[in-house]
C-alpha positions in Angstrom: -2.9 -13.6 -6.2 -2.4 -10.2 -4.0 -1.3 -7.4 -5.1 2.0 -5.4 -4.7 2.5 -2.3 -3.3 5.9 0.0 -3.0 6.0 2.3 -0.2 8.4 5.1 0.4 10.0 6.8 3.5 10.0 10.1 4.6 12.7 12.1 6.5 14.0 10.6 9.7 15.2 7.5 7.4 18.1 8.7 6.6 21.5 7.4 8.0 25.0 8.2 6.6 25.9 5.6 4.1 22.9 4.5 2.9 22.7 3.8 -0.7 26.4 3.2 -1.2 26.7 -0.3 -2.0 24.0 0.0 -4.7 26.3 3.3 -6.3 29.7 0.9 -6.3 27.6 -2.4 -7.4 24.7 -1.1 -9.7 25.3 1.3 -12.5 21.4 1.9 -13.1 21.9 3.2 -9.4 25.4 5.3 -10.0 23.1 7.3 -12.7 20.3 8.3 -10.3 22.7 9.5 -7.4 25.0 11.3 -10.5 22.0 12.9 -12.0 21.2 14.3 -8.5 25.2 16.1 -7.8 24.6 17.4 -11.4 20.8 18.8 -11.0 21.5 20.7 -7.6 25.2 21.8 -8.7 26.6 20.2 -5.1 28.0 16.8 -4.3 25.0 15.7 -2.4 26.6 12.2 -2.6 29.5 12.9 -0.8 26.9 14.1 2.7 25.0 10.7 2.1 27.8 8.6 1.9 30.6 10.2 4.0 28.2 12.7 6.1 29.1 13.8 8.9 25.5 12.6 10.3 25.1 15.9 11.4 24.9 17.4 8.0 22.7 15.2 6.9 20.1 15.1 9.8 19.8 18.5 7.9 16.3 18.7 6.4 18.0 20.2 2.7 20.0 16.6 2.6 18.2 14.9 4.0 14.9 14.8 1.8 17.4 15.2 -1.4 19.1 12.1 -0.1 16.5 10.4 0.6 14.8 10.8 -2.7 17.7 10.0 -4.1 18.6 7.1 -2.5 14.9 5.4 -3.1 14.9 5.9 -6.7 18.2 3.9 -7.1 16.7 1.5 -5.5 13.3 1.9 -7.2 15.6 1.7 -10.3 17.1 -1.6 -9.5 14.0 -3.4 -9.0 12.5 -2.0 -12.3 15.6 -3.4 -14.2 14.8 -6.8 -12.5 11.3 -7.0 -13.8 9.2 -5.6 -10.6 6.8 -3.2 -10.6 4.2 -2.4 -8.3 0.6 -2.2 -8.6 0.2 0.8 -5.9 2.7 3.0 -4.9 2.7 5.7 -1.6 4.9 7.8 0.2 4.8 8.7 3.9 5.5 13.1 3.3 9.0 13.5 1.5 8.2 9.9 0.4 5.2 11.2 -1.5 7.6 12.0 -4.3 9.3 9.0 -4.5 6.1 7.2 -5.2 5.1 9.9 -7.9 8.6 9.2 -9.9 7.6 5.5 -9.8 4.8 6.1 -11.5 5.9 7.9 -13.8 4.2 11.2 -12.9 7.2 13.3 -12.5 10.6 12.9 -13.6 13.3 12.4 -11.3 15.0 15.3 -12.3 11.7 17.7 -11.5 11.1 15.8 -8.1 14.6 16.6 -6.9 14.5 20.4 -8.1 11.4 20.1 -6.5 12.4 18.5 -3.0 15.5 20.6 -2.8 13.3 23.7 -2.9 10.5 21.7 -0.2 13.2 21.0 1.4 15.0 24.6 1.9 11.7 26.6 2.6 10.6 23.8 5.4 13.7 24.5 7.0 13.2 28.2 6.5 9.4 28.0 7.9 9.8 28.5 11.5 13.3 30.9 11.9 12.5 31.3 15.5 12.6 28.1 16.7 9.1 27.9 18.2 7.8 24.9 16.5 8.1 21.3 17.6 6.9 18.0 17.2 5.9 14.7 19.7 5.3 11.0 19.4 2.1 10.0 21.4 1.5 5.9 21.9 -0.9 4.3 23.4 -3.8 6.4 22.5 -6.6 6.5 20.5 -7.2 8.6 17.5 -10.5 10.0 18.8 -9.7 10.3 22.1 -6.3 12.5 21.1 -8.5 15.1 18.7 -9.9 15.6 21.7 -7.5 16.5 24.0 -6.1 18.5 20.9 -8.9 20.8 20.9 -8.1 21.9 24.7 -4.9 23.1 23.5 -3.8 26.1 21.0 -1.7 25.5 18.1 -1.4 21.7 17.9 -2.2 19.1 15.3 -2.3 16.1 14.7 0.6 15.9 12.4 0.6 12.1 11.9 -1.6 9.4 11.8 1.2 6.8 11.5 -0.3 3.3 12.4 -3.2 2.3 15.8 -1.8 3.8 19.0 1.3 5.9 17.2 0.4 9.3 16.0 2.7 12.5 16.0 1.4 15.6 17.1 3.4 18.9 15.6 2.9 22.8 16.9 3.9 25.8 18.9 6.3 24.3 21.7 3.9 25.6 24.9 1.1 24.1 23.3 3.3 20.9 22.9 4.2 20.6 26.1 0.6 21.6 27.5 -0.5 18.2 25.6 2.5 16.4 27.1 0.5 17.1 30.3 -3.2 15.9 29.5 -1.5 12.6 27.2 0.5 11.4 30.4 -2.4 12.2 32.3 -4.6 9.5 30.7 -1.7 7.0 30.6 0.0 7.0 27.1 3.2 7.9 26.5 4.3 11.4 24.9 8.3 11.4 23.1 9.3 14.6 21.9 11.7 14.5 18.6 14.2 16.0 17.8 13.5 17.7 14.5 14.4 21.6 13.1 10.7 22.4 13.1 6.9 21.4 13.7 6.1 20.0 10.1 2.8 18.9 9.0 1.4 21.8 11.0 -0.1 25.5 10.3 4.1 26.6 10.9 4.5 25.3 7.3 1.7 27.0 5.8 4.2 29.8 4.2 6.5 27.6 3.1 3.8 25.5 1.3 3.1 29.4 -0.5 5.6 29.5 -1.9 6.4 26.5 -3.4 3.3 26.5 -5.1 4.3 28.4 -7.9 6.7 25.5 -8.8 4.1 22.8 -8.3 2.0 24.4 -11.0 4.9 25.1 -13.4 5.3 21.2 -13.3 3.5 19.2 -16.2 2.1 16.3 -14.4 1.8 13.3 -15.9 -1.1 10.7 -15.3 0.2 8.1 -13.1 0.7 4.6 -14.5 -0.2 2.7 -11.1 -2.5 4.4 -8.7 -0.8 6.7 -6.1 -2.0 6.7 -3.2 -1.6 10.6 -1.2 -1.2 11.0 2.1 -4.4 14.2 2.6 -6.9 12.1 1.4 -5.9 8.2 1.7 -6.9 7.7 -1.8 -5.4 7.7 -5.3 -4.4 11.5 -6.8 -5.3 12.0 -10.6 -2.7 14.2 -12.5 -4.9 17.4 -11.9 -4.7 17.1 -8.2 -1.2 16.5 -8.0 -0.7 20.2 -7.4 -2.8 20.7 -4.8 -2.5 18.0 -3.1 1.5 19.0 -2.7 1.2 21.8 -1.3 -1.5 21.2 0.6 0.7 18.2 2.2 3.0 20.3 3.6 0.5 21.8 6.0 -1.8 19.0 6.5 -1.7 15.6 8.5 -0.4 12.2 6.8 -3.2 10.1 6.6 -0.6 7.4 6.3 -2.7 4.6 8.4 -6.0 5.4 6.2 -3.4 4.9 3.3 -2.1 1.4 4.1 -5.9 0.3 4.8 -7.2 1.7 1.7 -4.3 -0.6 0.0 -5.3 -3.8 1.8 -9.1 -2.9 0.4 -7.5 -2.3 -2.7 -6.3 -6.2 -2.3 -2.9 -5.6 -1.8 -1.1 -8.7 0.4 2.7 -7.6 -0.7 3.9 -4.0 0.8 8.0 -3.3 -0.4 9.8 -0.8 1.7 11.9 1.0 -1.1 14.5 3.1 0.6 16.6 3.6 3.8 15.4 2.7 7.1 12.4 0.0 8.4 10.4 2.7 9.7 7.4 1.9 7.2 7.6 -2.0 7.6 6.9 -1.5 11.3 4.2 0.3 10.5 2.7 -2.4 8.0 2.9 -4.7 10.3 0.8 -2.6 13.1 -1.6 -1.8 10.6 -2.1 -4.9 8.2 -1.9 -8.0 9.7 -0.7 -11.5 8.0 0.3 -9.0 5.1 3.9 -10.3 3.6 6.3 -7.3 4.3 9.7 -6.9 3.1 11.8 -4.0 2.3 14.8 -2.6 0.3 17.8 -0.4 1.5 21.0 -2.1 0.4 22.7 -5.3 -1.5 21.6 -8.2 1.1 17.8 -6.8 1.3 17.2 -6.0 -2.1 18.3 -9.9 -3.0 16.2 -11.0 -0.3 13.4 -9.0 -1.5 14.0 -9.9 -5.4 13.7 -13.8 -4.1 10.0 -13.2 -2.5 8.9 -10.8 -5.1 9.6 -13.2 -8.2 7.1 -16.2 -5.8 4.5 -13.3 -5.5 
């Protein structure tokens, strides 16, 4: 029999609404989302359920809300009996998978995200970072078109042929020219800043001080972090934080180091289908499903308990 893995999205998920039927219907869920309003002293619930969109397209709700939201969720299938045998994140998702295994609390990972969250959107206060999707191409051959341009990396590496690159905006758009040039397509997105690049390095300063204060715990299923595609002992957990911030998601390395790990099963626990695409361009014949409200989460529960 294969093996199970839970996977958990990152910012860009989010959407206003999300995680409301599970507060109104699920009272293991209510908890999560009311611990969250009484951690960061604001009604975070009210921007993920009301927004306006606006608001929370804003990096400080929208990693808190996302956290948020995949942990009720995460809850909810823990009260039905199923647990993973792997867990990842893709970036903010990272500490989803850490409070499913029991690593951190969910109370320390929101404290935690809040303040991620707040210096990421601090990081580049003139405006001169920015961040492109790049299909079509690949990996080696874009590392080296990357190394004809200044201050661009490969922020990224989400699945074969779809890799986001993140830097200084006339570097960006320099790449935008030598990409097209070879016939892939380049899509700039529209996000506050060019994360997963040397632009966060100060905001990954200083939140190390609160990674170290943390006391980690050993994880009771293997996570799997996005720097190194392998699974993070308690001791790395620090480090391998704040070195995230700063440092490309290895998140296609991740999914194949699960299918060598024997996992057949990946779960999408949290807003969005952004990861189950990627699955599916990464692992073929894998079973993929995922989790974000009522009717998937029943749908989910039914293929989980044949697994």
């Amino acid at each position: 029999m294969g093996k199970i893995a839970f996977v958990f999205p990152g910012q860009g998920s989010q959407y206003v609404g999300m995680g409301k039927e599970l507060y109104d219907n699920y009272g293991i869920a209510k908890e999560v989302f009311d611990e969250a309003n009484q951690i960061l002293g604001r009604d975070l619930t009210a921007i993920i359920f009301n927004g306006p969109e606006e608001d929370l397209k804003d990096t400080r709700n929208a990693q808190p809300g996302i956290l948020t939201t995949s942990i009720a969720l995460y809850r909810i299938l823990q009260s039905e009996g199923v647990e993973p045998d792997f867990v990842a994140g893709h970036s903010l998702g990272e500490y989803s998978a850490l409070v499913a295994a029991n690593a951190i609390s969910f109370g320390e990972a929101i404290s935690l995200v809040q303040e991620r969250a707040n210096l990421m959107a601090e990081a580049d206060p003139s405006g001169n970072g920015a961040m492109a999707a790049v299909l079509g191409m690949e990996r080696e051959k874009l590392n080296q078109l990357l190394k004809q341009v200044s201050q661009v990396e490969a922020a990224n590496y989400n699945c074969p042929g779809q890799i986001v690159v993140s830097g200084a905006k006339n570097g960006i758009a320099e790449l935008q020219n030598l990409v097209t040039a070879e016939g892939a397509k380049f899509i700039p997105l529209a996000v506050s800043g060019a994360f997963h690049s040397s632009f966060m390095k100060e905001a990954a300063v200083k939140l190390r001080p609160s990674l170290a204060k943390i006391q980690w715990q050993e994880p009771k299923v293997p996570v799997i972090a996005n720097i190194t595609a392998k699974p993070v002992s308690k001791e790395q957990l620090a480090d391998s934080l704040y070195q995230q911030i700063f440092s490309s998601v290895l998140w296609e390395d991740s999914l194949l180091a699960l299918k060598e790990s024997g996992v057949e099963t990946f779960v999408e626990v949290g807003p969005g289908k952004v990861l189950s695409g990627l699955v599916k361009k990464t692992i073929k014949g894998s079973t993929i499903t995922n989790c974000e409200d009522e009717n998937s989460l029943k749908k989910a529960l039914a293929i989980l308990k044949e697994v």
